[in-house]
C-alpha positions in Angstrom: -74.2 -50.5 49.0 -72.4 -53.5 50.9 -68.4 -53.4 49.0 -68.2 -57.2 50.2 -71.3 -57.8 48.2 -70.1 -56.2 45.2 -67.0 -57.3 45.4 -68.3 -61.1 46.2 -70.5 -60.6 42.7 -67.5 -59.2 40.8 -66.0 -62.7 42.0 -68.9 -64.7 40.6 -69.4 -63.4 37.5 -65.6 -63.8 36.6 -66.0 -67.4 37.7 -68.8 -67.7 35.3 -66.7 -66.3 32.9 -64.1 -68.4 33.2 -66.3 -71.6 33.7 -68.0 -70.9 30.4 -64.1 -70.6 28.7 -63.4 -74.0 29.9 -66.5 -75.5 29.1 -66.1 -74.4 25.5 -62.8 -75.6 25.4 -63.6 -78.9 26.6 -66.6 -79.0 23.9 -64.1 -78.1 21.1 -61.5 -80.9 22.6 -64.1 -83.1 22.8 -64.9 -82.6 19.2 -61.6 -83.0 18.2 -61.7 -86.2 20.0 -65.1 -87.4 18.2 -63.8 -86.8 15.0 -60.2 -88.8 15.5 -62.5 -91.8 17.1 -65.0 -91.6 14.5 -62.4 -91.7 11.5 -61.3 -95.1 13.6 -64.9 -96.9 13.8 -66.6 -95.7 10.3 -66.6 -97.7 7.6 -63.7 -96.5 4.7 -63.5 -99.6 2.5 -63.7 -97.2 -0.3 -60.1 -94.8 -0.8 -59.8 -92.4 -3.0 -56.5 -93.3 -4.1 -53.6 -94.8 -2.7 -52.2 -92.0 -1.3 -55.1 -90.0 -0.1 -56.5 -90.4 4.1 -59.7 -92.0 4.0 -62.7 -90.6 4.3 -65.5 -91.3 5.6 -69.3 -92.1 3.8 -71.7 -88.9 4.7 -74.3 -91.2 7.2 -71.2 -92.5 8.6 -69.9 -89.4 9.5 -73.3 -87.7 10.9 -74.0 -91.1 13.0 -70.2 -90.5 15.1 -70.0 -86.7 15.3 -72.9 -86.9 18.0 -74.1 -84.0 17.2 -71.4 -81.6 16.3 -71.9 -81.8 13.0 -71.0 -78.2 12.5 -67.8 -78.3 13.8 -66.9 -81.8 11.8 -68.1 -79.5 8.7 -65.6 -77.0 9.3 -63.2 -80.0 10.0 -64.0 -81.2 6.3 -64.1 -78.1 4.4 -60.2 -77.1 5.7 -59.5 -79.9 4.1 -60.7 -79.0 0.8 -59.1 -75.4 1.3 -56.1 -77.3 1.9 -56.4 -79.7 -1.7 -57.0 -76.7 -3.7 -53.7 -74.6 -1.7 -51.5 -77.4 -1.8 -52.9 -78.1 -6.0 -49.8 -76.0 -7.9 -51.1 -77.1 -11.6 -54.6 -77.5 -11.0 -56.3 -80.3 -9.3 -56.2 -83.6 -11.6 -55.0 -86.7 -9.2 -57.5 -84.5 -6.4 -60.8 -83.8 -8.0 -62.4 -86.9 -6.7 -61.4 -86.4 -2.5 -62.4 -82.7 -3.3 -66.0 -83.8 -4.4 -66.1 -86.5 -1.5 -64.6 -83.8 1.1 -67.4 -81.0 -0.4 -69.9 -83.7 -0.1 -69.4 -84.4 3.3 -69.4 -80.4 4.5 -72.7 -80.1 2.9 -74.2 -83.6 4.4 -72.5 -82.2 7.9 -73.9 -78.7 7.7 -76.4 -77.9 4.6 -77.2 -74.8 6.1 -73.1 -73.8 4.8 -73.0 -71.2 1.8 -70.3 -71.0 -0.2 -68.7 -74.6 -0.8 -71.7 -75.2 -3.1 -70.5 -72.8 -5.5 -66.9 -73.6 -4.7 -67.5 -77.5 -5.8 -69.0 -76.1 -8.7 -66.0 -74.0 -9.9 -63.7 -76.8 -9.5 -65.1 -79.6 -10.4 -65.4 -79.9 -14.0 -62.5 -82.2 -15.0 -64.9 -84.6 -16.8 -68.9 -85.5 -17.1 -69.0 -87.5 -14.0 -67.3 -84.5 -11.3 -70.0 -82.1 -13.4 -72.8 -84.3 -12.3 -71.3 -84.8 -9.0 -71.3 -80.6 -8.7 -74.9 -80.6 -9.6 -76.1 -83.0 -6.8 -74.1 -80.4 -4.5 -75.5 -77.4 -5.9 -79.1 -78.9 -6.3 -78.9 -79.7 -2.1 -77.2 -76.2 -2.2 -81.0 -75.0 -3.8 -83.2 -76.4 -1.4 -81.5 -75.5 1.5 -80.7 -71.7 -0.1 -83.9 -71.7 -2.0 -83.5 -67.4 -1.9 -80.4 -67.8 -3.4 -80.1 -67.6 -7.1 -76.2 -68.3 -7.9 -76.4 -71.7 -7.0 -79.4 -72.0 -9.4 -76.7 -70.0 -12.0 -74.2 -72.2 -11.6 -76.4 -75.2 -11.7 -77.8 -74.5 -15.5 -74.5 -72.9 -16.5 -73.1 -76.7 -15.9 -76.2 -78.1 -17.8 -75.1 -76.2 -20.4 -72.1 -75.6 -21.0 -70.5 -79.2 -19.8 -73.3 -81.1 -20.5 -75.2 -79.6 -23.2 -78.2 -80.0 -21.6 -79.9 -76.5 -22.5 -83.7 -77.4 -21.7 -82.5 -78.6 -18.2 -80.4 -75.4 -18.2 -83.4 -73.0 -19.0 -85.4 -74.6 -16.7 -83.1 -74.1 -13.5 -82.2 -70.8 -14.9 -85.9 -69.7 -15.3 -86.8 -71.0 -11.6 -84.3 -68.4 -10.3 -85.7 -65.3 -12.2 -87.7 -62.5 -9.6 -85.0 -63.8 -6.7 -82.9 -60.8 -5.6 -80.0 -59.8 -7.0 -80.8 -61.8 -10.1 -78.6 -59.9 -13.2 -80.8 -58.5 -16.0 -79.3 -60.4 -18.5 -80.5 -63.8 -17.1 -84.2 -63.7 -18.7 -82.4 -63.2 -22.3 -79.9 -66.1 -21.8 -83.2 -68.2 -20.5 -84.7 -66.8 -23.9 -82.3 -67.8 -26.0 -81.4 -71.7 -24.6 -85.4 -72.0 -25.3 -85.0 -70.9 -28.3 -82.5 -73.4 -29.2 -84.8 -76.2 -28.1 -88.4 -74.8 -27.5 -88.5 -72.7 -30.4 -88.1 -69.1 -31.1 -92.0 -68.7 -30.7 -91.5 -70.2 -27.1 -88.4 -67.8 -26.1 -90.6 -64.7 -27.3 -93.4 -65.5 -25.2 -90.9 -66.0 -22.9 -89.5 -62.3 -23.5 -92.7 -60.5 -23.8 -94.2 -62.0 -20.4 -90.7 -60.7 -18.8 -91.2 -57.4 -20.4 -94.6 -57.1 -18.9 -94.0 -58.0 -15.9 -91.0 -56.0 -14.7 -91.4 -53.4 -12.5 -87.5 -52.3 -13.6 -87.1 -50.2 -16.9 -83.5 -51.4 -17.6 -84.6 -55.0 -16.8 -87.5 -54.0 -19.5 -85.2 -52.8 -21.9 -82.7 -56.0 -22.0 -85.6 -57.9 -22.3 -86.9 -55.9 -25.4 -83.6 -55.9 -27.1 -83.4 -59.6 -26.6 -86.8 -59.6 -28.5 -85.4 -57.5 -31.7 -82.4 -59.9 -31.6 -85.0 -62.5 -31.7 -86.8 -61.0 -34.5 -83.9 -60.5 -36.3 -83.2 -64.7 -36.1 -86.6 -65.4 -37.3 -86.4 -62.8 -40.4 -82.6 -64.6 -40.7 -83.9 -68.1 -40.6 -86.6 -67.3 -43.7 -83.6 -66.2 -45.6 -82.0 -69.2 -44.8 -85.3 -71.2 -46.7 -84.9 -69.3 -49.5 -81.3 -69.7 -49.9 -82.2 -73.9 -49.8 -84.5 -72.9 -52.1 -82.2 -70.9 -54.1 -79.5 -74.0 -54.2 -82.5 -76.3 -55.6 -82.8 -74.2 -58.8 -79.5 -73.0 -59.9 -77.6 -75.9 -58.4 -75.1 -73.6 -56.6 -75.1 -71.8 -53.1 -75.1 -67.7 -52.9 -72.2 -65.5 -53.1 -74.0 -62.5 -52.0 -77.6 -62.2 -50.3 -78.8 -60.1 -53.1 -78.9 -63.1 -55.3 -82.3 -64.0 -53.6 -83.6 -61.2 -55.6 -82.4 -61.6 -58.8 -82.6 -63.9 -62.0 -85.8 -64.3 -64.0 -87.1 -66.7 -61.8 -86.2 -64.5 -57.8 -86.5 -66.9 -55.0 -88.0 -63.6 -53.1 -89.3 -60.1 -54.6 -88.0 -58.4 -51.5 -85.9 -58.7 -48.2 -86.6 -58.5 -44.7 -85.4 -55.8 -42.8 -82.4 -56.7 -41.3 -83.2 -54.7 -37.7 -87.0 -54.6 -36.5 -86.4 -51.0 -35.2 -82.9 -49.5 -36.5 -82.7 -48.8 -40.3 -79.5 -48.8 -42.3 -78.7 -52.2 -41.7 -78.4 -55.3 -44.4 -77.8 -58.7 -44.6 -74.4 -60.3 -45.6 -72.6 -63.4 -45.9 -70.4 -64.1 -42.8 -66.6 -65.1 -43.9 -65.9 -67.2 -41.3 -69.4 -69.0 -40.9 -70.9 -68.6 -44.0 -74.0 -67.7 -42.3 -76.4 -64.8 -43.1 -76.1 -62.4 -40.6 -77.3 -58.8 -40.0 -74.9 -56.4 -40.2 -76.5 -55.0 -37.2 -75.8 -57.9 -35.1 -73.1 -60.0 -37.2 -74.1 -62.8 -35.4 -77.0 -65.6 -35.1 -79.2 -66.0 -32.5 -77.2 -68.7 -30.8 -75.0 -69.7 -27.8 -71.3 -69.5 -28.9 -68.9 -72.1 -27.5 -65.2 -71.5 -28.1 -63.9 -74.2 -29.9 -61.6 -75.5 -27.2 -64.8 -76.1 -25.6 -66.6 -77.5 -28.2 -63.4 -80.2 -28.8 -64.0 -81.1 -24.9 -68.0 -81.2 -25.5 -66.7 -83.6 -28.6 -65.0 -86.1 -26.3 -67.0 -86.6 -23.5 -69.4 -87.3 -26.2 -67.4 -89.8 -27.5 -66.9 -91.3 -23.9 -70.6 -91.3 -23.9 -70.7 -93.7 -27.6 -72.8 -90.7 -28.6 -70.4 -90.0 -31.7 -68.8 -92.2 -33.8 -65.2 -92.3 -34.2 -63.7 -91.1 -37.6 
């Protein structure tokens, strides 16, 4: 073997080396470049506030990156790291460059994962930032169509912020059979339908999840969810014949074994308060007033904490959708 040939390669391919170092320097300078001109030509009529750097409009910014759009994304989304770091009491005064900055990561590079749910956990100051998460997370679905947490977060805000639980179910159900999906999902599906479909349509729900499941403990939270269900329906015919009960004695119940008595019994017996465990009865809930099964001391329902249902209560309001008092 010639040395002076080997040693001339040895030569060469360090030159390469070092070629392809500069070059990707020069690409990364030259995208730091792009980005400071194209902040100076786009159009940014619109601030965020006063105090904020403008930014730019999404088509705006993917017309002047010519074509490193990946690298203005990265650009973008350290400067939503940086709102949220440099946020000590939350992010009120911020939530709107956040959702512009988050919007223009996404537009740059939809391909990106995480800031999708990260828009989502953040911004939720009031009804319009909700909505604003939801066109993220909904772009976040079609380019991560696998991916069932941006589907979670997406009905979790119909719900919960916008009490939207039909729109919820449905975005929840779509993600059901992806991988990695939690077992408790088909129930929660169940039980928004429930709220607005009807109990009929959340057990048909259930019962096709049941059948369908390859996975026994997937099986068996769905077949609990169906006794709870049961247990609402048999809950909900009590609740008849306690109306019923009110319109011939004029007065309400103070225990649920006044259905049975009194010459004239609204019912001759009661329901079982479990479809599958004995030993269980039906009472009055103190803090409701509700009848419940001792079994589950509970309805079938979504709670809401009431801080959440005050905030529900005035975006409402904001909406004209309640009267004030």
């Amino acid at each position: 073997m010639d040395p002076l040939r080997v040693a001339k390669g040895g030569n060469v391919a360090r030159d390469g080396a070092r070629h392809s170092a500069l070059f990707s320097t020069a690409l990364l300078i030259a995208a730091a470049l792009i980005a400071a001109v194209s902040h100076g030509n786009m159009d940014t009529t619109a601030r965020i506030s006063s105090d904020d750097p403008i930014l730019p409009q999404p088509a705006d910014a993917k017309f002047w990156t010519l074509g490193f759009d990946a690298v203005a994304a990265d650009y973008y989304w350290l400067q939503a790291v940086q709102v949220l770091g440099g946020a000590k009491l939350g992010i009120e005064g911020k939530a709107l460059r956040l959702a512009h900055l988050i919007d223009l990561v996404t537009a740059l590079d939809p391909w990106v994962d995480h800031p999708y749910r990260f828009a989502a956990v953040w911004l939720t100051d009031d009804e319009s930032l909700v909505r604003a998460a939801n066109r993220l997370l909904e772009r976040g679905v079609s380019y991560h169509p696998r991916e069932w947490r941006n589907r979670y977060y997406l009905g979790f805000n119909h719900f919960f912020y916008l009490e939207e639980q039909l729109a919820a179910a449905e975005v929840l159900e779509s993600a059901l059979g992806l991988p990695k999906v939690p077992r408790y999902l088909g129930a929660l599906v169940a039980r928004l339908r429930g709220g607005t479909a009807g109990l009929e349509t959340a057990a048909a729900l259930l019962a096709r999840l049941a059948r369908d499941t390859e996975d026994q403990y997937t099986r068996a939270e769905y077949l609990k969810a169906l006794d709870e269900l049961e247990t609402e329906r048999r809950a909900r015919t009590l609740d008849r014949a306690r109306e019923e009960f009110w319109s011939r004695r004029g007065r309400d119940i103070d225990d649920v074994a006044e259905l049975l008595g009194g010459p004239d019994p609204v019912l001759t017996a009661l329901p079982a308060a479990h479809p599958n465990v004995t030993g269980f009865t039906w009472v009055l809930d103190q803090e409701s007033g509700q009848i419940v099964s001792s079994f589950y001391r509970s309805r079938y329902e979504l709670h809401v904490h009431p801080l959440d249902r005050a905030r529900q209560e005035r975006w409402r309001k904001s909406r004209g959708e309640v009267e004030e008092t």
